[in-house]
N, CA and C atoms as an extended XYZ file, in Angstrom:
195
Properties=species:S:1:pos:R:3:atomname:S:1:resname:S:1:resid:I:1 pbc="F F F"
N        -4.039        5.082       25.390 N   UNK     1
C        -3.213        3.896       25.254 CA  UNK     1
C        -1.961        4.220       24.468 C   UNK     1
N        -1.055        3.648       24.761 N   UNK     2
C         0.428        3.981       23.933 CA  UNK     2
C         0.298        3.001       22.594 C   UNK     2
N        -0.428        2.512       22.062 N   UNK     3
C         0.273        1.415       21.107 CA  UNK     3
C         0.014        0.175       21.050 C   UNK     3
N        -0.087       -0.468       22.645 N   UNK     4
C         0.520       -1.584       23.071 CA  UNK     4
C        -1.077       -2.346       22.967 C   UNK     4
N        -1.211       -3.756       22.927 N   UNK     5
C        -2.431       -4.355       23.025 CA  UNK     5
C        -2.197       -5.403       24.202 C   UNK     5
N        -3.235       -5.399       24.804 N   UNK     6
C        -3.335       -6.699       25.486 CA  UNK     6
C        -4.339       -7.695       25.538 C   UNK     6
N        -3.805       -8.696       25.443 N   UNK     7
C        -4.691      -10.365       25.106 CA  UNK     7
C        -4.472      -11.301       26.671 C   UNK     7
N        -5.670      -11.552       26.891 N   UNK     8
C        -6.114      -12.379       27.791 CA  UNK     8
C        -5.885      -13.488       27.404 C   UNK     8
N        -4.800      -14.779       27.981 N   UNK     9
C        -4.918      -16.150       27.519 CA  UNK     9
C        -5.105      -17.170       28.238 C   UNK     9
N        -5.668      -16.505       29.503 N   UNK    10
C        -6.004      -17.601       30.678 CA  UNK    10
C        -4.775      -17.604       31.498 C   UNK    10
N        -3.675      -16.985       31.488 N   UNK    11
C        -2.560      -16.555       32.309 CA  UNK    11
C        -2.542      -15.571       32.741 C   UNK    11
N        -3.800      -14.651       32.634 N   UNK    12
C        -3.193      -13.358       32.928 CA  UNK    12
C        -3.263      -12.643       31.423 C   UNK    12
N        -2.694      -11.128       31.739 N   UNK    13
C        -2.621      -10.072       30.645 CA  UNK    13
C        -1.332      -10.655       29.986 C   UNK    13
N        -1.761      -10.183       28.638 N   UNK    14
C        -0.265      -10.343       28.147 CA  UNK    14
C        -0.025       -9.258       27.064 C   UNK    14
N         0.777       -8.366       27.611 N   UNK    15
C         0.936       -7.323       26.010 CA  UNK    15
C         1.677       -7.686       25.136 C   UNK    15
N         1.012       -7.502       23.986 N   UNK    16
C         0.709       -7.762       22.320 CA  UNK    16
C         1.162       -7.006       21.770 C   UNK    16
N         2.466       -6.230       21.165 N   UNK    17
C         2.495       -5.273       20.134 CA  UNK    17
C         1.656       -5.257       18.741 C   UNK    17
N         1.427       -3.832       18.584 N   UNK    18
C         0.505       -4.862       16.781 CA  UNK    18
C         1.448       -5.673       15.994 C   UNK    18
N         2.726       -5.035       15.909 N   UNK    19
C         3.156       -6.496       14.984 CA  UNK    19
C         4.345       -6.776       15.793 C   UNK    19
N         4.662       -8.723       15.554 N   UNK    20
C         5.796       -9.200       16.580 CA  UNK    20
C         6.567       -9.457       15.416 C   UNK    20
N         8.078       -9.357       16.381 N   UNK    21
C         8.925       -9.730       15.364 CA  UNK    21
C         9.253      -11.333       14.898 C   UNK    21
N         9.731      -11.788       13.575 N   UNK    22
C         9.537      -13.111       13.675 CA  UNK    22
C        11.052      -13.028       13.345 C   UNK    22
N        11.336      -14.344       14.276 N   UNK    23
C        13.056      -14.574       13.707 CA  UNK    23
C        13.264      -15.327       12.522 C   UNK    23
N        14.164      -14.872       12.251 N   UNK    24
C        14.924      -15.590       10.790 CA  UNK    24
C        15.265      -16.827       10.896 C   UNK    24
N        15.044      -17.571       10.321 N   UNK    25
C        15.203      -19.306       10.246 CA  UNK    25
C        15.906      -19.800        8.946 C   UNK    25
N        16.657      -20.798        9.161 N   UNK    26
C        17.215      -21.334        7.889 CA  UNK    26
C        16.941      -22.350        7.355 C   UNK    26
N        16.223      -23.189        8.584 N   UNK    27
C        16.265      -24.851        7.827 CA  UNK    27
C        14.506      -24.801        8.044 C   UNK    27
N        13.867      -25.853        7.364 N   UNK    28
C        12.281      -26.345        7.034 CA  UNK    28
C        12.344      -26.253        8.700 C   UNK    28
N        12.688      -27.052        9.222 N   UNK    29
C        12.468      -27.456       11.029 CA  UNK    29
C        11.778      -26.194       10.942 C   UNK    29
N        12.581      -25.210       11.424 N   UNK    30
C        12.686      -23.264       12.197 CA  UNK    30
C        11.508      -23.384       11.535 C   UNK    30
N        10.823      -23.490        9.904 N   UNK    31
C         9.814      -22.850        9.509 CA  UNK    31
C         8.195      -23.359        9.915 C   UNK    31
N         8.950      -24.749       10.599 N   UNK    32
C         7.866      -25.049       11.097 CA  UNK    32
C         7.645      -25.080       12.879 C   UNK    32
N         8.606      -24.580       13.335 N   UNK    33
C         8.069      -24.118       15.133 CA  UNK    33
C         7.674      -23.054       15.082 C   UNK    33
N         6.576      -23.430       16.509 N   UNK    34
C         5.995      -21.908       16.660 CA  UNK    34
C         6.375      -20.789       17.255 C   UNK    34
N         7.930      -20.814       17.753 N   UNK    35
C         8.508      -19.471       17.741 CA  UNK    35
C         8.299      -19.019       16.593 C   UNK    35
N         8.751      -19.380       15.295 N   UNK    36
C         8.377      -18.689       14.015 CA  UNK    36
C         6.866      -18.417       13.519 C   UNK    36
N         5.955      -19.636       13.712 N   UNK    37
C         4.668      -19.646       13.060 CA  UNK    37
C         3.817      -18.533       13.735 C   UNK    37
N         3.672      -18.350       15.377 N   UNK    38
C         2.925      -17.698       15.512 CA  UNK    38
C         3.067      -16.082       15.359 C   UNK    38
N         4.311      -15.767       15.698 N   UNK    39
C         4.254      -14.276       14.943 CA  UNK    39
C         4.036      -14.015       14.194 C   UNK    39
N         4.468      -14.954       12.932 N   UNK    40
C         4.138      -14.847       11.636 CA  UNK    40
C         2.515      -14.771       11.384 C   UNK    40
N         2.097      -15.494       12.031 N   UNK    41
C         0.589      -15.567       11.836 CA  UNK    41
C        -0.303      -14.467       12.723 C   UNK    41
N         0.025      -14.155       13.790 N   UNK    42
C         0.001      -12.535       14.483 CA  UNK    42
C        -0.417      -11.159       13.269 C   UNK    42
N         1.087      -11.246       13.039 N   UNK    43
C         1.168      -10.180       11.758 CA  UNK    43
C         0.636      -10.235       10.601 C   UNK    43
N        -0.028      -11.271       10.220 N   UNK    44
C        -1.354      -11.672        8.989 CA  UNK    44
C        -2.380      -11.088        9.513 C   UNK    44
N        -2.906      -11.030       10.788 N   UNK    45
C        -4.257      -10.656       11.269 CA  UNK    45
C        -4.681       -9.679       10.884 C   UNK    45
N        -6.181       -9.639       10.129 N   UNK    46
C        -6.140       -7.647       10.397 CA  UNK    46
C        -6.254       -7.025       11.349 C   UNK    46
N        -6.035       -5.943       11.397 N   UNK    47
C        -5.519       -4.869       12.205 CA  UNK    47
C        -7.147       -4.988       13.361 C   UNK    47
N        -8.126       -5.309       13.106 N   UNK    48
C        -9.606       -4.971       13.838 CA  UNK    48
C        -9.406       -6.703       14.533 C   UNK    48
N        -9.280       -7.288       14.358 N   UNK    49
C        -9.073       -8.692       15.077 CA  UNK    49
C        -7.645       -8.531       16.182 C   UNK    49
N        -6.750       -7.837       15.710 N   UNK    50
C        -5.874       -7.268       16.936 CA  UNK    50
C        -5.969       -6.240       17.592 C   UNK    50
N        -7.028       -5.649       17.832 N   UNK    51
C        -7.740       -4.494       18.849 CA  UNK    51
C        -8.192       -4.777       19.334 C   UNK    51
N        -9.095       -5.938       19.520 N   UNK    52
C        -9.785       -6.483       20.259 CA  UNK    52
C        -9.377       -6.656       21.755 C   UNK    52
N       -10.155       -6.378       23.141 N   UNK    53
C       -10.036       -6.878       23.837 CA  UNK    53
C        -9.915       -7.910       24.898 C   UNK    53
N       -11.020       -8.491       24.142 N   UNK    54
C       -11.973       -9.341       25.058 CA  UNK    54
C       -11.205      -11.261       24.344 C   UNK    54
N       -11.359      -12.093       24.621 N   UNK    55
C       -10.682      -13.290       24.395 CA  UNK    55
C       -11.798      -13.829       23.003 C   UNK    55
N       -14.028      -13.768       23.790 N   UNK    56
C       -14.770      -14.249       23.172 CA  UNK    56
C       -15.293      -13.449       21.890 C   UNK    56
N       -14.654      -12.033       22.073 N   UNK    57
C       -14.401      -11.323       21.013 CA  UNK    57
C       -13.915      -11.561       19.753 C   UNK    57
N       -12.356      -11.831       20.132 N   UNK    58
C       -11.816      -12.506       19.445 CA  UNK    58
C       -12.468      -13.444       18.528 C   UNK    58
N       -12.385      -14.473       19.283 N   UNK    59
C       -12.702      -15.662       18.521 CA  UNK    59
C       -14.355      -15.474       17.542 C   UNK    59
N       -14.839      -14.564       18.017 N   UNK    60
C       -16.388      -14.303       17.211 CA  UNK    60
C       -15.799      -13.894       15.814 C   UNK    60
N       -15.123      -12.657       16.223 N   UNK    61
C       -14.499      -11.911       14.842 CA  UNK    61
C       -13.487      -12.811       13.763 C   UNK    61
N       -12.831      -13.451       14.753 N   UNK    62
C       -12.150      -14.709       13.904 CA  UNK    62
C       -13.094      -15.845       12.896 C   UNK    62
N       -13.861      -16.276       13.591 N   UNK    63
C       -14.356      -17.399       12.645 CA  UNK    63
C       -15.515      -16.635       11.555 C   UNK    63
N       -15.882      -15.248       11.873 N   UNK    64
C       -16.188      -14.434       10.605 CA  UNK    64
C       -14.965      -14.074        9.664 C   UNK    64
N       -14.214      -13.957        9.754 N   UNK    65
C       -13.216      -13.601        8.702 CA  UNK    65
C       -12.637      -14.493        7.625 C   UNK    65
C-alpha cells in the first residue's frame, strides 16, 4: 500500500489520507462547519482506528476508545 487509506461510507471507496488538511477559518461560523470539524476530528483519531478497513470495524474500535 502507498500510504493512502480507504473508508467505505455506503458510496463506494473513498481514500482517506492519514491526516486531512483542515482549512483556516476566521469567524466562530467556519469553526463550527464541517468542512472544518471533520478533518479536524479525522486527525484526533488514533492512528489504529484509521487503519482500519472494514466500516463495522470501525465503529467496534470506536465506541472502545
Amino acid at each position: 500500500m502507498n500510504g493512502n487509506r480507504f473508508l467505505n461510507c455506503g458510496f463506494g471507496l473513498i481514500q482517506c489520507l492519514v491526516d486531512m488538511h483542515i482549512p483556516r477559518v476566521t469567524t466562530g461560523h467556519g469553526l463550527r462547519c464541517l468542512k472544518y470539524k471533520i478533518p479536524k476530528l479525522w486527525n484526533e483519531l488514533l492512528k489504529g482506528l484509521k487503519e482500519l478497513t472494514s466500516l463495522n470495524g470501525f465503529k467496534k474500535k470506536l465506541n472502545y476508545t
